[in-house]
C-alpha positions in Angstrom: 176.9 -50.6 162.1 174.5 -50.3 164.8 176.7 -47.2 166.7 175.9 -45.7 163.3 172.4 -46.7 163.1 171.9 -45.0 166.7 173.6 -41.7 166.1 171.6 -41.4 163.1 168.3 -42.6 164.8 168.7 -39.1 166.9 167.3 -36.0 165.8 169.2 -32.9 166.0 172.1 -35.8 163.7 169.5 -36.8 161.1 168.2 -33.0 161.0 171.7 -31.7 160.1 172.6 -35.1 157.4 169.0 -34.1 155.9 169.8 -30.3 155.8 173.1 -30.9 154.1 171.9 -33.7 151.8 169.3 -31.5 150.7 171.2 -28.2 150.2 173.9 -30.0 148.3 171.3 -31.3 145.7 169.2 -27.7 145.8 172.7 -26.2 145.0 173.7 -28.6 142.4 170.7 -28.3 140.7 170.5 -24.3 141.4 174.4 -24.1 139.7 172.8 -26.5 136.8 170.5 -24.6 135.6 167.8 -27.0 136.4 165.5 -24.4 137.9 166.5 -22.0 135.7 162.8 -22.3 133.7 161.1 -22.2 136.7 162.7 -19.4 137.9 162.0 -17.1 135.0 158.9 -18.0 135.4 158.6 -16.6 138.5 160.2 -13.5 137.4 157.7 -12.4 134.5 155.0 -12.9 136.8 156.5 -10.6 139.6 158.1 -8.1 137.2 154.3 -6.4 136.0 154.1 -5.6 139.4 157.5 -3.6 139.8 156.0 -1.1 136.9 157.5 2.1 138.4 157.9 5.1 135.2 155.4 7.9 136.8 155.6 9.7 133.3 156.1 9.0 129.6 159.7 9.1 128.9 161.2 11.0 126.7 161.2 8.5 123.9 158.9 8.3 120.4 158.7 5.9 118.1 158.3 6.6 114.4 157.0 3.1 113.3 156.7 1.5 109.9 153.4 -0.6 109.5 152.5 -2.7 106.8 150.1 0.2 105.6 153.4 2.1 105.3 155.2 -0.9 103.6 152.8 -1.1 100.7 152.9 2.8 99.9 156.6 3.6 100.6 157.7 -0.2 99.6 160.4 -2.4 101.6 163.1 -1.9 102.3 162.8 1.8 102.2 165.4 3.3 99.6 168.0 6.0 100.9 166.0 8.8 99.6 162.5 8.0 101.5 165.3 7.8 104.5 166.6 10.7 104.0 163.3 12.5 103.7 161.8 11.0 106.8 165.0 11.8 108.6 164.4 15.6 107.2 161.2 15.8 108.5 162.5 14.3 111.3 164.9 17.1 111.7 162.8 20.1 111.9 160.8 19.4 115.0 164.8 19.3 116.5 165.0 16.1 118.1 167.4 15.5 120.9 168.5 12.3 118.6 167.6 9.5 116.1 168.3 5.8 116.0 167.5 4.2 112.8 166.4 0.4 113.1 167.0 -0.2 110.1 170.3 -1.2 107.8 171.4 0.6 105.7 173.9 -1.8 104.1 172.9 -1.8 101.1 173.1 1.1 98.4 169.9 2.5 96.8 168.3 5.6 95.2 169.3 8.6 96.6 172.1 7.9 98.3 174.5 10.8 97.9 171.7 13.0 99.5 170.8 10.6 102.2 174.9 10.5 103.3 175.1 14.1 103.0 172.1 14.5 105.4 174.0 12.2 108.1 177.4 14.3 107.5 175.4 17.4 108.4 174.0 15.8 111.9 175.6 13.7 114.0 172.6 12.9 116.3 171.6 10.4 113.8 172.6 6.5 114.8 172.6 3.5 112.2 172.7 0.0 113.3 175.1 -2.8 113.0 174.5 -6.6 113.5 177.8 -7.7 115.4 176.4 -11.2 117.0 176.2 -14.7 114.8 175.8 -13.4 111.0 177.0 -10.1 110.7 175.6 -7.0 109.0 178.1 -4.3 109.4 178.2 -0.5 107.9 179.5 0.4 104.5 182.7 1.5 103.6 181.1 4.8 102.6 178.8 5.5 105.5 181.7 4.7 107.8 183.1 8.5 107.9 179.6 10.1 108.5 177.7 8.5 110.8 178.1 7.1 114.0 176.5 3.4 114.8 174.8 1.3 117.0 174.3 -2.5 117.1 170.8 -3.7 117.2 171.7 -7.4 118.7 169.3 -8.9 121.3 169.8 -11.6 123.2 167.0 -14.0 123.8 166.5 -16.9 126.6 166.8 -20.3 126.6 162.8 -19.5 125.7 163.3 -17.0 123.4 162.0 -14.3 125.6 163.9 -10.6 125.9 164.9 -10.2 129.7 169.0 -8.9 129.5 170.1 -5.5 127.2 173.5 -6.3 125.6 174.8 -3.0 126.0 178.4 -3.1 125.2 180.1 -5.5 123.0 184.6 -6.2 122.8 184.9 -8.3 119.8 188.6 -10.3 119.2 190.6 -7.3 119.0 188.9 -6.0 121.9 187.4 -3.0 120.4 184.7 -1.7 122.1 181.0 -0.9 120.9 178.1 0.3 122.2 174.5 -0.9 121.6 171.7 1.4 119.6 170.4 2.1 122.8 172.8 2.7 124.8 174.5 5.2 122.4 170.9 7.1 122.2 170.3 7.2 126.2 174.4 8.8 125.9 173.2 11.0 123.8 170.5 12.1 125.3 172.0 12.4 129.4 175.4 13.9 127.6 172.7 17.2 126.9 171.3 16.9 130.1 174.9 16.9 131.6 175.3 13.7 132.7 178.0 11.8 131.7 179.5 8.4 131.6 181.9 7.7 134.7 184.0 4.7 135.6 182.3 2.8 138.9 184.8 3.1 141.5 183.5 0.0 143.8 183.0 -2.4 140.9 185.8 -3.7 138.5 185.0 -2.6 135.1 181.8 -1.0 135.8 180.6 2.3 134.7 177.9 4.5 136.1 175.3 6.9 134.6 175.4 10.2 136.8 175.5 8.8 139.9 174.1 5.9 139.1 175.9 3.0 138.9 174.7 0.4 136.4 174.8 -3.5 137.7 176.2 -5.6 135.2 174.7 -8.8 134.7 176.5 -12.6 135.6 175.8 -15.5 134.9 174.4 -16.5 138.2 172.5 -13.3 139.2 168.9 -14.3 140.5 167.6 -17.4 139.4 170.0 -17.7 136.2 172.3 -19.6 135.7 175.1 -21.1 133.3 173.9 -18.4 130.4 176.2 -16.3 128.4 177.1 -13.1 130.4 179.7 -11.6 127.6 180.0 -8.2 127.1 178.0 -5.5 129.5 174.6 -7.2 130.0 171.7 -5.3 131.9 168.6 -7.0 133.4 165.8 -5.2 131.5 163.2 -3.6 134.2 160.6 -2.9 131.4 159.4 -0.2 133.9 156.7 1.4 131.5 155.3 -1.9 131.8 153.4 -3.3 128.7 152.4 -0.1 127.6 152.5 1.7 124.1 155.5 4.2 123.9 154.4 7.2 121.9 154.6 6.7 118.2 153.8 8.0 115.0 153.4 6.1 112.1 155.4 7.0 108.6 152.6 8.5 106.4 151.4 10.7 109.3 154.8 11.7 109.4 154.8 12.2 105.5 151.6 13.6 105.8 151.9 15.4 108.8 148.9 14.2 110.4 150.1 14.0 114.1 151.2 16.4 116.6 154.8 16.2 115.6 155.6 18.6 117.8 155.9 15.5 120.3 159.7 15.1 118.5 161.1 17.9 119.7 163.8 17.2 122.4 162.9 14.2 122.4 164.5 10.6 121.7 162.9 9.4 118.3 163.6 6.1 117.5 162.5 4.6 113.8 161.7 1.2 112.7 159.3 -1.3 111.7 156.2 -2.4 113.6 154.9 -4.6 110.7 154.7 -8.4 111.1 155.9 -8.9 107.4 159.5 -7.8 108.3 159.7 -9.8 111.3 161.3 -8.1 113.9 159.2 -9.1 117.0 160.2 -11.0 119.9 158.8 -12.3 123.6 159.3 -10.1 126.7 158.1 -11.0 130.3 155.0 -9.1 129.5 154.2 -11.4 126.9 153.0 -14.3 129.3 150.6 -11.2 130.4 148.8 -9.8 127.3 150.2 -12.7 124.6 151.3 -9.9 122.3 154.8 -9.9 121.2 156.8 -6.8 121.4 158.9 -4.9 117.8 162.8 -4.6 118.1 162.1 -0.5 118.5 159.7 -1.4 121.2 162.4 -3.1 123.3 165.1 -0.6 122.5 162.3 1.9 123.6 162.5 -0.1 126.9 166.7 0.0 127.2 166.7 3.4 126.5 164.3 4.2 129.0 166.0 2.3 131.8 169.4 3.9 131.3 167.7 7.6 130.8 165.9 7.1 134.2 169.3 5.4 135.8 171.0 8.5 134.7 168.3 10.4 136.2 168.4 8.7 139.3 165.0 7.3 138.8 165.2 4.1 138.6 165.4 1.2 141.4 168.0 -0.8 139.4 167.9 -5.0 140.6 170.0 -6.3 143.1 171.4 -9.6 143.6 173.2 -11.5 146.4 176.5 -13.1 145.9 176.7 -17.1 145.2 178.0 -17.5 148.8 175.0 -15.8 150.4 173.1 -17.4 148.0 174.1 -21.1 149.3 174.4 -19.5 152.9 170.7 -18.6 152.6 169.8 -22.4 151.1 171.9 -24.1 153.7 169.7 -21.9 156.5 166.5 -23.0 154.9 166.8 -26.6 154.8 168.0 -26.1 157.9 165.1 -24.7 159.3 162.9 -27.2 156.8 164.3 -30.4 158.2 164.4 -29.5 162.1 160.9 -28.3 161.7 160.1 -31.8 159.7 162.1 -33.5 162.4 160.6 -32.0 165.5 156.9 -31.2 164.7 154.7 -34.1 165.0 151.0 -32.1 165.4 149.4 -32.4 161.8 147.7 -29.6 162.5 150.9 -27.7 163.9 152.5 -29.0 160.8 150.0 -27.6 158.0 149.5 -24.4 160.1 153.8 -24.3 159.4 153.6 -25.2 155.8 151.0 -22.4 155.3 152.9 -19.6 156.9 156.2 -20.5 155.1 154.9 -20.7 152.2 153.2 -17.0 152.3 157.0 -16.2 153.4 158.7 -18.0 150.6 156.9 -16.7 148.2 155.6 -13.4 150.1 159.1 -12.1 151.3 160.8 -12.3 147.9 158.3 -10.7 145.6 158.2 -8.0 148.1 161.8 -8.0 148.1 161.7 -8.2 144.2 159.1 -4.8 143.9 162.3 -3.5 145.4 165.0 -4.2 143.5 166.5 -7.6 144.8 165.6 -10.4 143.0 166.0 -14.0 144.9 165.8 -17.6 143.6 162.4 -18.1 145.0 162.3 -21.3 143.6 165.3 -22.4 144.4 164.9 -21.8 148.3 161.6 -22.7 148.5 163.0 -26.2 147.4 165.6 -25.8 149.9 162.8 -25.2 152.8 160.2 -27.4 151.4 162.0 -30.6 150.4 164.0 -30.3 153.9 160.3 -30.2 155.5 159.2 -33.0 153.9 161.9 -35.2 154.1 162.2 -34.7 157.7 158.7 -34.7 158.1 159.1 -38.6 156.4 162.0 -39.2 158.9 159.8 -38.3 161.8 157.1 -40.2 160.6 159.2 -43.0 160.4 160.8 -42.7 163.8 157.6 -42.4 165.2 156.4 -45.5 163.4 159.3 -47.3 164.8 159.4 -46.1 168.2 155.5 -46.7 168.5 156.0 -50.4 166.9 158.4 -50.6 169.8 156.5 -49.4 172.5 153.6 -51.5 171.6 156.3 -54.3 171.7 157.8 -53.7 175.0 154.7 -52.4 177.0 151.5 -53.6 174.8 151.6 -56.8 175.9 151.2 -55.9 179.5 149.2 -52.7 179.6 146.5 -51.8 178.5 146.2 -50.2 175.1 145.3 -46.8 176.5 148.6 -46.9 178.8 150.6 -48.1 175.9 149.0 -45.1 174.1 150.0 -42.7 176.6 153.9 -43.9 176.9 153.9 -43.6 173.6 152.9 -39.7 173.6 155.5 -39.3 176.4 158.0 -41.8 174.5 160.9 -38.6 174.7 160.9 -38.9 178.2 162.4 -42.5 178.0 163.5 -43.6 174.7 167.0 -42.6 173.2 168.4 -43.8 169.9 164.9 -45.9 169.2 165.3 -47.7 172.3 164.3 -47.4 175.8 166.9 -45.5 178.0 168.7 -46.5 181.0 167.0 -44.4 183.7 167.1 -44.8 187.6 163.7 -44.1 188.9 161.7 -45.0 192.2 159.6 -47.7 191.5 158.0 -50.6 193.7 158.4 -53.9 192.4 155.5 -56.8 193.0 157.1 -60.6 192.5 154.7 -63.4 193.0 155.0 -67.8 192.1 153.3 -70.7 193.7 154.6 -72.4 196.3 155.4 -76.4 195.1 153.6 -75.4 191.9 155.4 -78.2 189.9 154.1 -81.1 192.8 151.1 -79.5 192.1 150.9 -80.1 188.5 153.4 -83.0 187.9 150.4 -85.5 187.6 149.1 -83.1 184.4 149.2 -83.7 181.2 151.0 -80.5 180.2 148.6 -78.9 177.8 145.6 -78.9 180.6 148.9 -77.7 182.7 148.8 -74.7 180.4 145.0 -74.0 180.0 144.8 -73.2 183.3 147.8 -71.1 183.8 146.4 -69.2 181.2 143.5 -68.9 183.1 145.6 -67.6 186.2 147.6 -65.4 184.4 145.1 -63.3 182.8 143.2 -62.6 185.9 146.1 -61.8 187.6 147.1 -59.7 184.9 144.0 -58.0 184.8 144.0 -57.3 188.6 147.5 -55.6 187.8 146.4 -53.2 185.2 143.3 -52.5 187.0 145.4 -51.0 189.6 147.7 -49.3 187.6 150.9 -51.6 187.3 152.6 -52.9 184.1 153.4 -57.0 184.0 157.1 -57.0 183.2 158.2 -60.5 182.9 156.1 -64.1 182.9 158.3 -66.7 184.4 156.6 -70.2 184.7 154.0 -69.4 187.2 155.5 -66.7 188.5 154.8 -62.9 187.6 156.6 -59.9 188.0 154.9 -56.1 187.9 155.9 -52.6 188.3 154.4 -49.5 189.8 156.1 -46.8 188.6 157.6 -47.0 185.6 158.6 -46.6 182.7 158.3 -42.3 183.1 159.8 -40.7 186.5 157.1 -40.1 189.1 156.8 -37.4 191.9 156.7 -38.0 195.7 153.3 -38.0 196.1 152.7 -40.7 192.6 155.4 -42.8 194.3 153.7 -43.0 197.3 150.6 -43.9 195.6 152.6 -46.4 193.2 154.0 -48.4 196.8 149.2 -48.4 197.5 148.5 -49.6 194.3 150.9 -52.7 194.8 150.1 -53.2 198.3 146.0 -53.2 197.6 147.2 -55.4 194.1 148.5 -57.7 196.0 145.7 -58.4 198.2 143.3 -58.3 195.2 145.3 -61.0 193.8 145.6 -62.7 196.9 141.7 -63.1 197.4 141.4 -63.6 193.2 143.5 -66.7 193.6 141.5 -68.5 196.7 138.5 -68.1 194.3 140.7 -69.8 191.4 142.0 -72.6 194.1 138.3 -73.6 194.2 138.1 -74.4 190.7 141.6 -75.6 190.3 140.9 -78.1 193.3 137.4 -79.9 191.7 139.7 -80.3 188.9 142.3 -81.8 190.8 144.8 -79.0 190.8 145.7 -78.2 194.4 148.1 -75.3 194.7 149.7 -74.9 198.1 150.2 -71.2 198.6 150.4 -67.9 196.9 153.3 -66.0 197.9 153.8 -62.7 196.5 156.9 -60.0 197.4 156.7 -56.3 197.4 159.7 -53.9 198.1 160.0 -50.3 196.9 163.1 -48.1 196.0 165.4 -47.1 193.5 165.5 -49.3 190.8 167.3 -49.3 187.0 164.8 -49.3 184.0 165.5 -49.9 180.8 165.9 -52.5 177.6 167.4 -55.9 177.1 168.2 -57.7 174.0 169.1 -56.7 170.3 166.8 -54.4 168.1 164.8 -57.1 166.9 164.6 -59.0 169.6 164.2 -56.9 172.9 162.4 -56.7 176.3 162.1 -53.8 179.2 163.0 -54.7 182.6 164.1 -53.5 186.3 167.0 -54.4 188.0 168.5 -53.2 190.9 168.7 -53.9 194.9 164.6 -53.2 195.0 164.2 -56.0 192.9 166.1 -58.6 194.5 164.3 -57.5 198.0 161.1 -58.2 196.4 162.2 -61.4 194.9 163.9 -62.9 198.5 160.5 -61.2 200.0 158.3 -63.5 197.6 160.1 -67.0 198.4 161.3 -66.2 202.4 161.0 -69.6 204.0 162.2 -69.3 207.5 161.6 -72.2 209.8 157.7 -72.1 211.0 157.6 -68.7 209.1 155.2 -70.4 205.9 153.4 -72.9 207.9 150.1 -71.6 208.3 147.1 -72.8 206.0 146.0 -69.3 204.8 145.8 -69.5 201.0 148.5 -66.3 200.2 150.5 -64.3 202.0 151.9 -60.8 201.2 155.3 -59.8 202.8 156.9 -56.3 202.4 160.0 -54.8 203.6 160.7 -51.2 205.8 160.9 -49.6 202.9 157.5 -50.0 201.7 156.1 -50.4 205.1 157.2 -46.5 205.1 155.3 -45.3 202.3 151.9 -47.3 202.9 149.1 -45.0 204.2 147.6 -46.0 207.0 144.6 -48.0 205.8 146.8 -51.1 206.3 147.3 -53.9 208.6 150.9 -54.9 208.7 152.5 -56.7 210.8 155.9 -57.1 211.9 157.4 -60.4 211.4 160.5 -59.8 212.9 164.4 -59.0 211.4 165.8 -61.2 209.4 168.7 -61.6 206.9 167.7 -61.9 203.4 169.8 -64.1 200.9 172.7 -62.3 199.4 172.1 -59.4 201.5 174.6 -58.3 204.7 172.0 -56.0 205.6 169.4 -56.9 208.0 165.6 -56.2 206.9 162.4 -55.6 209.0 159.6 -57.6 207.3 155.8 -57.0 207.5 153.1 -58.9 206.5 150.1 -57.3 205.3 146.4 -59.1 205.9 144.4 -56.5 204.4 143.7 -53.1 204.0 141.2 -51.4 206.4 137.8 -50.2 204.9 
């Protein structure tokens, strides 16, 4: 358990678990269709911006309005029909879609049948979705039809064009507008061709027309039966020429405006019901009439067929994921790595512009992308790694304070903290061989000293002792590593790697620390003596080299500490006993080794005190004794 709680306590591991973790649920929820209302969202508020039709298309609109409905009454009999169709007629239209049904019978039907047998530019409309509403038996040989189904969002707003339809026998049919913009391109020459890189697809000229899935853009799990488009609405939210039914009757408009054209009639009157949401909606809050979005359809195709329009793009569900997986990639090593709150808002800032920057210029040409879905990806990885750090950093600062805080001052503490990645690893300091010098002192016949004491008063004042020692210590730059019963033991030098020159200054430090103590303690012995404490002798060991730094103990319980050859030296230096050699009255004595002896600047006294063999070593050492430094 705690090998798996150290490979996940590393970075570059917990990045990629949080990138995966992450991507997983961003797909999940993605493939859901949990983001699906957010990403339409996105999409009507990007689409008024992709309004592209340079000039009015080649598309009017004869519209029944409720003034119309109360003159010419509702539903308009076949004879009205076939008069507005006749007047229709003579301004030579390229075609006519009627959005209306004609399903049932009325007065003046012979005439209005033999007025559709005469021209077969004229399309009726069928309902072939939910309820049906299909043609009669005797319009069947005469005219040729169109259905009029839309199909609506999950909200209820107009974004896809059913354009063709296979019902159980798998006959084919083609929408209202898609039979009109035929119609229309057919005169124009351009035809309807298989699309030779896409299964099943066809294209307009040389146009080929995307079919719509279920997954394309930020959709998700809806119905993609039949030929489905994703409506551009390119002439954006505004009015399609029309002409209303009396100034038709009445010919009070320039109805010239019909000739060659693609005329399209149907109702515009909120009595008969026929209006529905498109993206533009959320803009103006106007709905838009059935005629108005065929308008639309028709217009697309006409301007595919012309080569006019920039039909939407998507990317395939494995780039999709590919492109998520990347983001929270880049989200959680960010979170993981950046530690700067101001490095880290300045990041959030400039994604977002990206996120939401780079795919609505992408969408103004043609490829639509889930911006929601990856700026989940990117943003949750951010801020879950960003959590993850924070809590690292929490930890590994709890345990710096732990290991050093005691011992340093809080300004040094702070500053191995800032540097922690030079010695921590897996939440925990790192082995590391460094060169350090190493300063051991104890009392000499400390517990003779004291055995008279009661053992709180014992304590008191090595309280006392210990805090001005320590103090001495961090004044000149060491770290107290280890309390031991009256002994101490500090180090120069660590925890971070040090250059020549700091190493040499370390090996100084000690040396002048020592001395400091040295004379701090005969000032203590003054005090200690009027209260009856006599302490014999302070001996203190000094000994620089490489040593081993690093952490003992378990995660809840741990300490830093040196170990090594240096350390030993220093420790044989502090309690070296030869015969005669500890003798003299002086208060403290410092001893050093060669190695330390080597480094010192010249602003010492030492003196050699001969060669000697230290305990558990085979190798002789020289040892020195320094008095004091040299103002």
């Amino acid at each position: 358990m705690s090998r798996l709680i150290e490979v996940f306590s590393r970075r570059p591991v917990m990045g990629v678990f949080i990138a995966l973790l992450i991507s997983a649920s961003v797909i999940a929820l993605k493939s859901n269709a949990f983001l699906q209302a957010f990403e339409l969202w996105v999409f009507d508020r990007y689409l008024p911006y992709r309004v592209q039709a340079s000039s009015s298309p080649p598309i009017v609109l004869v519209t029944i309005t409720e003034t119309d409905i109360q003159r010419f009454g509702h539903p308009l009999d076949d004879a009205t029909m076939a008069q507005a169709l006749s007047k229709i007629l003579h301004y030579k239209p390229a075609v006519i879609g009627v959005d209306i049904y004609r399903d049932l019978p009325s007065r003046g039907r012979p005439e209005f049948i033999q007025l559709l047998a005469e021209h077969s530019n004229i399309f009726l409309i069928e309902k072939r979705l939910g309820e049906q509403v299909l043609l009669p038996d005797d319009l069947l040989p005469v005219v040729v039809s169109g259905f009029s189904d839309l199909v609506p969002d999950h909200d209820g707003v107009i974004r896809r064009a059913l354009l063709m339809y296979w019902d159980d026998q798998q006959q084919a049919h083609l929408s209202l507008a898609m039979s009109l913009a035929l119609s229309w391109l057919n005169q124009a020459a351009i035809v309807q061709s298989a699309d030779p890189d896409t299964a099943g697809g066809f294209r307009l000229g040389n146009t080929a027309i995307s079919r719509f899935e279920q997954q394309h853009g930020g959709y998700a799990r809806v119905d993609d039966g039949g030929y489905q488009l994703l409506m551009d609405y390119a002439y954006g939210n505004q009015s399609f020429e029309h002409i209303t039914l009396s100034a038709l009757f009445d010919e009070q408009a320039e109805l010239s405006r019909l000739s060659n054209n693609i005329v399209i009639l149907g109702s515009t009157s909120s009595s008969v019901q026929d209006s529905h949401e498109t993206p533009f909606s959320a803009v103006d809050n106007a709905p838009r009439y059935g005629i108005e979005i065929h308008a639309h359809i028709v217009d697309q195709l006409v301007r595919s067929g012309q080569n006019l329009a920039r039909a939407f793009r998507f990317i395939s569900e494995w780039q999709e994921h590919l492109l998520i997986a990347t983001l929270c990639l880049c989200g959680a090593f960010m979170g993981v790595y950046y530690r700067s709150i101001p490095q880290m808002t300045m990041t959030l800032m400039c994604w977002l512009a990206a996120l939401f920057g780079l795919p609505f210029a992408l969408f103004i040409y043609g490829l639509w992308l889930p911006v929601i879905g990856l700026s989940l990806a990117w943003l949750s990885s951010f801020f879950t790694g960003s959590i993850y750090c924070g809590y690292m950093e929490n930890r590994e600062k709890k345990m710096v304070m732990m290991l050093f805080g005691k011992y340093v001052t809080e300004k040094v503490a702070m500053d191995l903290w800032q540097k922690r990645d030079l010695f921590l690893h897996g939440g925990r300091p790192k082995p590391v061989k460094l060169t350090a010098t190493i300063l051991i002192t104890d009392f000499k016949n400390f517990t003779t000293a004291v055995e008279s004491m009661p053992p709180e008063q014992v304590l008191i004042w090595l309280n006392r002792y210990m805090s001005a020692m320590t103090e001495i210590i961090e004044a000149h730059g060491g770290m107290v590593e280890d309390y031991a019963g009256d002994g101490i033991k500090a180090c120069f030098g660590v925890p971070l790697p040090r250059s020549e020159d700091e190493i040499i200054e370390d090996a100084d430090n000690a040396a002048q620390c020592a001395l400091a103590m040295g004379k701090k303690f005969v000032e203590l012995n003054q005090s200690f003596t009027a209260d009856e404490i006599k302490l014999n002798k302070l001996r203190l060991g000094i000994c620089s080299g490489q040593v081993t730094a690093g952490s003992i103990g378990s995660d809840h319980r741990m300490s830093y500490t040196t170990i090594g050859d240096t350390v030993n030296v220093a420790a044989r230096l502090e309690n070296f006993d030869k015969e005669g050699f500890d003798q003299e009255q002086d208060a403290y004595r410092v001893l050093i080794d060669d190695s330390t002896k080597q480094m010192l600047s010249h602003r010492f006294n030492c003196q050699l005190m001969g060669e000697y063999y230290l305990k558990g070593r085979t190798k002789i050492s020289k040892i020195y004794r320094i008095f004091n430094a040299q103002e």
